[in-house]
Residue, then its C-alpha position, 0 to 999 in steps of 0.5 A: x339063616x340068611x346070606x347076603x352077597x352080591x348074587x344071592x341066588x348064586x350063593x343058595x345055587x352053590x351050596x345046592x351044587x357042593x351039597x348034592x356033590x359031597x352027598x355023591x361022593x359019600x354015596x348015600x341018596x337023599x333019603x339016607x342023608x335025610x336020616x342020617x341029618x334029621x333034615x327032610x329028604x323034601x328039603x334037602x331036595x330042595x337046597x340041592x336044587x337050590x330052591x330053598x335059602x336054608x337055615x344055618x340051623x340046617x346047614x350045621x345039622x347036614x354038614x354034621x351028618x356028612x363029617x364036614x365043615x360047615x364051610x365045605x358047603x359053600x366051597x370054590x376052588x379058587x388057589x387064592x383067596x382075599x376075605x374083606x369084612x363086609x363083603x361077600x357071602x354074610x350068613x346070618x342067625x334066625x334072629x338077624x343078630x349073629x352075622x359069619x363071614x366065612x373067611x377061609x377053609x384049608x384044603x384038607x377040611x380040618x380048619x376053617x375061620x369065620x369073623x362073626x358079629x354079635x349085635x348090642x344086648x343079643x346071644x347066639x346059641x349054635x346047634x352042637x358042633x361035629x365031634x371032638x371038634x375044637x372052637x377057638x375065639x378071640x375078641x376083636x372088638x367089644x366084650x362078650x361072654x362065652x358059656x360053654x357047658x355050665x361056665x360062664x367066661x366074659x372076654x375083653x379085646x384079644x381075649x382068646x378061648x378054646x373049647x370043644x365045640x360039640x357041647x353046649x355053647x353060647x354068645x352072649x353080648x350084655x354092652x351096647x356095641x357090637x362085638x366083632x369075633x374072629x372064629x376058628x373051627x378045627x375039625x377032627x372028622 
């Protein structure tokens, strides 16, 4: 994974900060959230003193581990909150061709929403998600296909799915275009 934003450092340093806070409040040390997530005690370490860029595979493993959403890892307390596509924290897939943008995250950490882009002739395969957690998609731009277990569902402009996240899924983009998503994650955690 990569994060681009204004500050960089910054970001890697605040999800360090919120990692090492909710592994508190949970009560666990390193090493039994290293157990727990699969992800070294070392690395994990290492991201909450914000030493290390980890990857979004990493990330989706600890925030599963904790029974958080994933985006509880980037929190700010902010009251208001404006999310312009484009700018500010970018997450990006190992192979740079699946891009998040956290949008926002509800207080209560059962919903969270993300505009994500897949680049022309590219596919993402996202780690499992937490249980009984619930994706719902909806085609902003271009036209992707969503496999989700063994089905296959192409879907056009504002074309809309859900489906439980903690199974197998992927993006599949087959045109020339980007395809530009709007992600909802609800959580039952």
């Amino acid at each position: 994974m990569h994060m681009e934003t204004d500050d960089p450092k910054q970001i890697v340093l605040q999800v360090g900060g919120s990692l090492k806070k909710l592994r508190k409040e949970k009560r666990l040390s390193l090493e039994e959230l290293s157990e727990l997530s699969g992800v070294s005690k070392l690395t994990l370490g290492n991201i909450e003193r914000g030493e290390t860029n980890p990857t979004l595979g990493l990330l989706w493993k600890i925030s599963k581990s904790l029974s958080i959403p994933l985006m509880s890892l980037f929190s700010t307390e902010s009251k208001s909150q404006i999310s312009r596509a484009g700018q500010g924290l970018r997450i990006t897939g190992e192979q740079k061709t699946w891009i998040m943008e956290p949008i926002f995250q509800n207080t209560s950490n059962e919903i969270e929403m993300c505009r994500a882009y897949l680049q022309p002739h590219s596919s993402y395969f996202p780690e499992p998600h937490h249980q009984y957690s619930t994706e719902i998609v909806t085609v902003m731009s271009g036209s992707i296909t969503i496999h989700v277990n063994e089905e296959a569902h192409t879907l056009n402009q504002y074309d809309s799915i859900s489906f439980n996240a903690e199974g197998k899924h992927s993006y599949v983009n087959h045109t020339d275009d980007e395809v530009v998503l709007h992600i909802i994650l609800k959580y039952n955690l």
